[in-house]
ZAKEPA-143343 format. One line per 8 residues: number of its first residue (from 1); for each residue x, y, z of C-alpha. Coordinates in steps of 0.5 Angstrom, whole numbers, m for minus. Last residue first. Layout:
<recs>
NUM) X/Y/Z | ...
</recs>
This chain:
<recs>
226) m257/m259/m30 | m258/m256/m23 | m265/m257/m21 | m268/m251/m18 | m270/m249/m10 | m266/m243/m9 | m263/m244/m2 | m258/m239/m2
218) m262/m234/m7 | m263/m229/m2 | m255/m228/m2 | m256/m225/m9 | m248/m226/m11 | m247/m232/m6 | m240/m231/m3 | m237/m239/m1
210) m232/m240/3 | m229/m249/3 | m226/m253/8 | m223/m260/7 | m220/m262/13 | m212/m265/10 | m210/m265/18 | m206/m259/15
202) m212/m255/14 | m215/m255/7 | m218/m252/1 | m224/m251/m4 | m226/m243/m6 | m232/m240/m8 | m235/m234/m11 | m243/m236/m13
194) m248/m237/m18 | m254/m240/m16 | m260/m237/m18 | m256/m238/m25 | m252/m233/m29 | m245/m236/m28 | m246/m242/m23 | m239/m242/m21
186) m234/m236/m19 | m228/m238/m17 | m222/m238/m12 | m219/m245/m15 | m221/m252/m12 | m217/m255/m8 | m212/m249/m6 | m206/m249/m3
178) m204/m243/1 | m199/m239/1 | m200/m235/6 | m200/m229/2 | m206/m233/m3 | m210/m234/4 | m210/m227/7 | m213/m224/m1
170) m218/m230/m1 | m220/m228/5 | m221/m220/3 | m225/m223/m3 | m230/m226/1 | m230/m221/5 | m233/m217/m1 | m237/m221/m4
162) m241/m224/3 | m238/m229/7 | m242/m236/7 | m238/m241/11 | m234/m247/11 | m235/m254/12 | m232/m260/7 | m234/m267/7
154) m233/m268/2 | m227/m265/m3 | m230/m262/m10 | m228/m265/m17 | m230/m259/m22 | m234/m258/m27 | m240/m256/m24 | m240/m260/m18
146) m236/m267/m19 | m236/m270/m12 | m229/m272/m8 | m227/m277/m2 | m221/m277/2 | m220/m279/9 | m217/m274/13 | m211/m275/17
138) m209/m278/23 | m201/m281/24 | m200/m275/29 | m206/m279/33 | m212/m276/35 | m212/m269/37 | m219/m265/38 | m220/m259/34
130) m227/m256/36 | m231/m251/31 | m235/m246/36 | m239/m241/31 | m239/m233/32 | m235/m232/26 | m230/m239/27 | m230/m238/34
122) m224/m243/35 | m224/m248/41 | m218/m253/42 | m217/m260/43 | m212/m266/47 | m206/m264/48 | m208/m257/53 | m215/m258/54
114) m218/m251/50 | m222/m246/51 | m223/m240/46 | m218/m238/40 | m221/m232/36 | m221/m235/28 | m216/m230/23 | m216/m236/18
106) m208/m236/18 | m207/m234/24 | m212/m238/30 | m215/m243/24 | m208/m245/21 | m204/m244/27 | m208/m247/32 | m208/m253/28
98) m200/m253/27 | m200/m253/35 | m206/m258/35 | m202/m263/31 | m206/m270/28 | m214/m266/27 | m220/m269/28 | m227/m265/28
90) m232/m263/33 | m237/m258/30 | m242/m253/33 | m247/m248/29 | m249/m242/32 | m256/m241/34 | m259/m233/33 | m254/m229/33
82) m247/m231/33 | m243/m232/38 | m238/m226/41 | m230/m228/42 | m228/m228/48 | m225/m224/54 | m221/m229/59 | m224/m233/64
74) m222/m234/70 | m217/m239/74 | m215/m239/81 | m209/m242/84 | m209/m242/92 | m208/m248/93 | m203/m250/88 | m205/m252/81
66) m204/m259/79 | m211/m261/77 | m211/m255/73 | m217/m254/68 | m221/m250/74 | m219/m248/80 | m225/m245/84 | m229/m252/84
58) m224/m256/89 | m225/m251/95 | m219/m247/96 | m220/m240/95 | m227/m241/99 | m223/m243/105 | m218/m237/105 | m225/m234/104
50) m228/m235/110 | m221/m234/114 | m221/m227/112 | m229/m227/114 | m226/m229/121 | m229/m236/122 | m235/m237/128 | m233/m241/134
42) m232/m234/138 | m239/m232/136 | m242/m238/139 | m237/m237/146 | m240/m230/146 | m247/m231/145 | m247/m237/151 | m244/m232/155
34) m249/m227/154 | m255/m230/155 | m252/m233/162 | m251/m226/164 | m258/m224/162 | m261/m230/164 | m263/m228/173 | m268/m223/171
26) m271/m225/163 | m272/m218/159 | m264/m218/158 | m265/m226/154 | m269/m222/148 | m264/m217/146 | m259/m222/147 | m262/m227/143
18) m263/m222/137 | m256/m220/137 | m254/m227/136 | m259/m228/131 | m255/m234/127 | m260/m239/127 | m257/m243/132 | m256/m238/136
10) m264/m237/137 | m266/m244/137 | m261/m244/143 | m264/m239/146 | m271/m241/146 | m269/m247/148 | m266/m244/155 | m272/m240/156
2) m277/m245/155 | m273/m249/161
</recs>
């Protein structure tokens, strides 16, 4: 009886050498043991059945509900994020094809996941921007707040560049045409802040607006602004 329950424990652990092994010092066991292996390893699957198995499990295939069984999906090289903690930013927008044309082409973003007919990820320098579809009829409401003599769009998100690939943007944005808002710039002439900046819009009408500080280390001067 110990014997019978001791090979028992050992075949379910999967020690089928083992049991044979131990069973063969046991007189009158060692056919027994060996049968009982042989019938365990004959139910055992195959390694090609095991990842036939697996190519079907529902959590290989992803994002394609309708992919046939033996579809998988794998991530593509992507863009890297920028150091330290990048900034995320959902926004809405009325055309995902036009809005992948305008960050994707015009603004130069690498494109990352995306949800067909629902929204797109962008790296915007190593930040995750997200347009999410939400009606062709949307765009965005309008509001302005005079900064230094001109009316600028709020809100608005854009990045800090320095000078030159500020000027390297606005080079790509004048050949595609592009309308500005506000004008390429400089603003704050000889103050703490002054600064390239340049206001325009995605064709959602998002307001997006790149700046360059000319001393970088002045980007959060604190002083009041006459």
């Amino acid at each position: 009886c110990c014997v019978k329950h001791m090979l028992r424990a050992l075949v379910l652990c999967a020690l089928l050498q083992g049991a044979l092994s131990f069973s063969a010092g046991f007189s009158g066991k060692e056919g027994f043991a060996k049968k009982t292996a042989q019938l365990q390893l004959s139910k055992l699957p195959t390694l090609r059945e095991g990842r036939a198995n697996k190519s079907r499990h529902p959590c290989t295939v992803l994002c394609s509900h309708n992919a046939p069984e033996t579809t998988t999906q794998e991530a593509a090289p992507s863009a890297k994020p920028a150091p330290g903690k990048p900034f995320h930013l959902a926004f809405p927008v009325h055309d995902l094809d036009e809005a992948r044309n305008f960050y994707g082409n015009i603004l130069g973003c690498e494109e990352g996941r995306c949800a067909p007919g629902k929204w797109i990820d962008f790296a915007l320098s190593g930040h995750q921007i997200v347009c999410h579809w939400v009606g062709k009829d949307y765009r965005a409401p309008e509001y302005y707040n005079p900064v230094d003599g001109d009316e600028v769009p709020v809100p608005h998100f854009g990045l800090c560049l320095d000078v030159d690939s500020w000027h390297d943007l606005r080079k790509r944005l004048e050949a595609a045409n592009t309308e500005f808002v506000v004008k390429p710039t400089l603003r704050f002439k000889g103050a703490p802040g002054e600064q390239w900046t340049m206001f325009f819009k995605d064709p959602s009408n998002n307001a997006l607006e790149f700046k360059a500080m000319a001393n970088p280390e002045n980007l959060f001067a604190r002083y009041d602004v006459l």
